[in-house]
C-alpha positions as CSV (number, residue, x, y, z in Angstrom):
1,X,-1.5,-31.4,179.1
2,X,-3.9,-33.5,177.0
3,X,-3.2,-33.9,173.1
4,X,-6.2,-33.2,170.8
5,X,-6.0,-34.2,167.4
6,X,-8.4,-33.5,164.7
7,X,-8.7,-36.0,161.6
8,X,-10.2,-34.1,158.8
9,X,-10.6,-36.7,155.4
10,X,-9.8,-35.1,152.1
11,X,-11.1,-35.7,148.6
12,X,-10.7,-32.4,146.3
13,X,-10.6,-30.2,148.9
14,X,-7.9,-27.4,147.5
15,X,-10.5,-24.8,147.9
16,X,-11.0,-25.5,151.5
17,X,-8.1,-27.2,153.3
18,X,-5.6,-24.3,153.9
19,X,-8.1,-21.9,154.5
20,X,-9.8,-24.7,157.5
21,X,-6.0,-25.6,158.5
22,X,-5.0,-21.5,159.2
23,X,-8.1,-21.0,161.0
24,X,-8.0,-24.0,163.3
25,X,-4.5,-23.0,164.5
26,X,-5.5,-19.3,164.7
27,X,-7.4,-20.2,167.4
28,X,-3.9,-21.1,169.4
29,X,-5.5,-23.9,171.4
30,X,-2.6,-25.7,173.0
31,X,-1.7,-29.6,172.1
32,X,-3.2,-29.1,169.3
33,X,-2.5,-31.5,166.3
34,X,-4.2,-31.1,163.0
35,X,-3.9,-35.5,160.9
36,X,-5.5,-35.3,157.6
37,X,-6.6,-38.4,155.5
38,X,-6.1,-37.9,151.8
39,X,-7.8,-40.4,149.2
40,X,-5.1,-39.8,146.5
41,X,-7.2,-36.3,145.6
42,X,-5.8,-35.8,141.7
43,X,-6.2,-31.3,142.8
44,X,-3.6,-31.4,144.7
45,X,-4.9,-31.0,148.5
46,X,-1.7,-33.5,149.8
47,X,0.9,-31.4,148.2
48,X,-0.9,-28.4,150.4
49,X,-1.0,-30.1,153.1
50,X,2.6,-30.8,152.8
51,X,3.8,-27.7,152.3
52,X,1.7,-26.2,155.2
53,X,3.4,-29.2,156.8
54,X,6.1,-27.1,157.6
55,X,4.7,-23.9,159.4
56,X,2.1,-26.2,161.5
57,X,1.9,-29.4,163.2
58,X,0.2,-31.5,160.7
59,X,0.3,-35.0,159.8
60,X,-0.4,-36.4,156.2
61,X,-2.1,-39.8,155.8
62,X,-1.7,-40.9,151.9
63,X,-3.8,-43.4,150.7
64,X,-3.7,-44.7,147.6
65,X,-7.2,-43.9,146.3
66,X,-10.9,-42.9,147.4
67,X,-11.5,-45.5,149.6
68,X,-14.3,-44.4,151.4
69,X,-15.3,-41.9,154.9
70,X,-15.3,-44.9,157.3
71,X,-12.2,-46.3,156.2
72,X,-10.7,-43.0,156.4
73,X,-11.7,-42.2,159.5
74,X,-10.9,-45.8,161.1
75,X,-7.1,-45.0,159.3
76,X,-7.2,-41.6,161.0
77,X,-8.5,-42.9,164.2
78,X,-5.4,-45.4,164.7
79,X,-2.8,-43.0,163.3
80,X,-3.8,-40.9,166.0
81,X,-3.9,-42.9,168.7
82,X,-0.3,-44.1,167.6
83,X,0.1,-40.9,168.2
84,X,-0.8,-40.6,171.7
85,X,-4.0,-38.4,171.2
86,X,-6.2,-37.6,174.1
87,X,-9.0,-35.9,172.5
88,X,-9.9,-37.3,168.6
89,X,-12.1,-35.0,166.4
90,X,-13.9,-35.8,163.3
91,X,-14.4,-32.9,161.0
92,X,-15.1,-32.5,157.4
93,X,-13.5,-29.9,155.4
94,X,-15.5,-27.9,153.7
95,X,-16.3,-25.8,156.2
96,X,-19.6,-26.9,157.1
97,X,-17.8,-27.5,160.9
98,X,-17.0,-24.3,162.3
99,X,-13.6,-24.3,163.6
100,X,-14.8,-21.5,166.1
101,X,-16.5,-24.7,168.2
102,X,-13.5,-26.9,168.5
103,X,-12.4,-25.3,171.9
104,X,-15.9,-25.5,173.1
105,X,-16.4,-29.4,171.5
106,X,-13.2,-29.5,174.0
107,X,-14.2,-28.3,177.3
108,X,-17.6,-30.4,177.0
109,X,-15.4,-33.6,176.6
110,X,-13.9,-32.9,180.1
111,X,-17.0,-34.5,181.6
112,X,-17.9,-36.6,178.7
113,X,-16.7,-39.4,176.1
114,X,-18.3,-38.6,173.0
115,X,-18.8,-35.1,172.5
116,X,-21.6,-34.4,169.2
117,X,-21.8,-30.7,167.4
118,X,-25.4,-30.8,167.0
119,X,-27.7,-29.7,164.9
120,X,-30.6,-31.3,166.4
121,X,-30.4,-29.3,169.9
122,X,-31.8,-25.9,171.0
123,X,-29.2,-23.7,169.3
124,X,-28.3,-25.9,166.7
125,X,-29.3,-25.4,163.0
126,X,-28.5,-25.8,159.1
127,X,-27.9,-23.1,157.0
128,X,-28.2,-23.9,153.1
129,X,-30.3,-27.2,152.7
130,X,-32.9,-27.3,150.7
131,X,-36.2,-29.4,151.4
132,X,-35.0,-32.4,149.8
133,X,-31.6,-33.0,151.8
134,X,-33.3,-31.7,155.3
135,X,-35.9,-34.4,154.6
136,X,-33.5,-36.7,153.5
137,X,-31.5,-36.1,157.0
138,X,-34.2,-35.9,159.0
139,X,-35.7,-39.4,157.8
140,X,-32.7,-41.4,158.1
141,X,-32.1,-39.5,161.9
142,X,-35.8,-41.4,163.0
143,X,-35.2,-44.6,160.8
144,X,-31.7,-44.8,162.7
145,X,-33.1,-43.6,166.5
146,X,-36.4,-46.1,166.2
147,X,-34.5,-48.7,165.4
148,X,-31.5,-48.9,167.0
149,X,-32.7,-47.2,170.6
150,X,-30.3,-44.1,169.8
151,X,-30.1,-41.5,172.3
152,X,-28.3,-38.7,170.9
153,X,-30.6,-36.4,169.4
154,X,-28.2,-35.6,165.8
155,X,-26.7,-39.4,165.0
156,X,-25.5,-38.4,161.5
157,X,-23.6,-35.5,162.8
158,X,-20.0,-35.9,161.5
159,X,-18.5,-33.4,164.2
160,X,-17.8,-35.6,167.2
161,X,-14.9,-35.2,169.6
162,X,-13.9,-38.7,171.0
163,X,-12.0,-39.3,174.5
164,X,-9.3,-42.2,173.1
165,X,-10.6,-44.9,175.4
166,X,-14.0,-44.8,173.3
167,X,-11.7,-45.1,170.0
168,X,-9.2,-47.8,172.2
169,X,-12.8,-49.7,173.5
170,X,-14.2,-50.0,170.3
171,X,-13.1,-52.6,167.9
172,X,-12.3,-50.3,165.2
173,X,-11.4,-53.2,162.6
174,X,-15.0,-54.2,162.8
175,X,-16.8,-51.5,162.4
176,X,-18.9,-52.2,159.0
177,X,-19.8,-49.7,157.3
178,X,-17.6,-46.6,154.6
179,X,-20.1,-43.7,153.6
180,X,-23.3,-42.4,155.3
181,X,-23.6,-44.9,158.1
182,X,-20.6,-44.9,159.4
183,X,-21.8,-42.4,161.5
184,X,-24.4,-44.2,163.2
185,X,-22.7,-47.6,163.4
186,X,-19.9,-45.8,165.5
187,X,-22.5,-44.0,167.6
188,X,-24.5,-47.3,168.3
189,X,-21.4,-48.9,169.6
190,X,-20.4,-46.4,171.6
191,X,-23.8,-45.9,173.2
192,X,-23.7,-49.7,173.5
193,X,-20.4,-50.0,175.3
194,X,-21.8,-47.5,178.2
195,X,-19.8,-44.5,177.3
196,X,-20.8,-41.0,178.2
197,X,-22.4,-39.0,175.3
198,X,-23.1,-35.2,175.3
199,X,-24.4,-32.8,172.4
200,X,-23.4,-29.4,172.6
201,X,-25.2,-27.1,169.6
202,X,-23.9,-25.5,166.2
203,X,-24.5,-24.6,162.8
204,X,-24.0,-26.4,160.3
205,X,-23.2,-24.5,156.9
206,X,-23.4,-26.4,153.7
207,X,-20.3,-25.9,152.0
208,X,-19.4,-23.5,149.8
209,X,-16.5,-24.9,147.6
210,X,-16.2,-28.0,146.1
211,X,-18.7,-30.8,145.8
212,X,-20.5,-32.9,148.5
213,X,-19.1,-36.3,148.4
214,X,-22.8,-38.1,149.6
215,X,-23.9,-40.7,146.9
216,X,-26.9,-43.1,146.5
217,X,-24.8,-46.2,147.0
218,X,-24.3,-44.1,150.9
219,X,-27.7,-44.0,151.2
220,X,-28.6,-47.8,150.3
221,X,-25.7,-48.4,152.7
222,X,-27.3,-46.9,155.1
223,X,-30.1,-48.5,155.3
224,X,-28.5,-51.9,154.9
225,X,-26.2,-51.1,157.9
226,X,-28.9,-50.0,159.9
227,X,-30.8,-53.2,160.2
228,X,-27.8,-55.1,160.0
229,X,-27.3,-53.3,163.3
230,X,-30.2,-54.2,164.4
231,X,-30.4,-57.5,164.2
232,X,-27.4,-58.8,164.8
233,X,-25.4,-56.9,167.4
């Protein structure tokens, strides 16, 4: 039976986390581990975590302070790995990734390496954006597809199931980039090491608790990354 663990990164996230963390195991999908990254959150979301610890198998990564999405997810990726995942999700965890698509995120990765919850596809959408994020999104979507030659039609999308030989492939200590474009660095090298990618459609909902974590230093990032990309891999 394969292992799928889901890495979900945490900053302020009381409102959310035991909420996402009941539903996800509601959903009784078997092998199914639950690893979330905390940043040091001052509200409390470890101590949740912890003391859902207890009625569900869940693993706490402390770190020491907010550190950034990439590095958080690179953490979570190893942890996992370590310990013996199959399947590796990225979710956020606010909500905006249904829980309700995991099992399906699963089944498409039986014939795939990179599975995408897309917003970009025929069935996909957003629910909640207003005209300057969707324009902000949808800009650095064809800034990052022109120029790096990416496939996938959603490359920001941060709800991706991973086979772990992508994660075991990829030199995860090199990959660049913290906030916005980690996304698409990750995707680029995967796409560039010849693994299969898939999208499979869903809604995105723009959270309802808490506040969204996306800053201008992530968007100058972004751009930064992106020809750095470019031009030198």
């Amino acid at each position: 039976m394969s292992k799928t663990i889901l890495v979900i990164p945490t900053y302020n996230e009381k409102e959310n986390i035991e909420k996402l963390i009941t539903k996800i195991f509601a959903l009784n999908i078997s092998e199914l581990e639950i690893l979330v990254v905390d940043d040091n959150s001052p509200d409390g979301t470890a101590s949740i975590v912890e003391k859902l610890s207890g009625q569900f198998p869940i693993h706490l990564l402390k770190r020491e302070g907010k550190l950034g999405l990439g590095s958080a997810y690179i953490a979570g990726f190893k942890k996992a790995l370590s310990l013996g995942a199959d399947f590796i999700f990225e979710m956020d965890a606010d909500f905006s990734h249904d829980p309700d698509d995991v099992p399906r995120m699963i089944e498409a990765a039986q014939h795939a390496d990179l599975v995408i919850g897309s917003r970009k596809i025929k069935g996909g959408g957003v629910i909640g954006w207003g005209w300057t994020r969707k324009f902000m999104s949808n800009g650095a979507m064809w800034f990052s597809r022109l120029l790096l030659g990416l496939k996938a039609k959603d490359v920001t999308a941060g709800f991706r199931c991973f086979r772990s030989d992508v994660l075991k492939t990829l030199d995860l200590d090199n990959i660049n980039s913290n906030g916005y474009a980690f996304q698409e660095e990750l995707l680029y090298k995967t796409q560039k090491a010849g693994f299969r990618i898939t999208e499979i459609p869903v809604t995105f909902i723009d959270r309802q608790e808490g506040k969204s974590k996306l800053s201008k230093k992530d968007i100058i990032e972004f751009f930064i990354v992106m020809i750095k990309l470019r031009f030198t891999l």
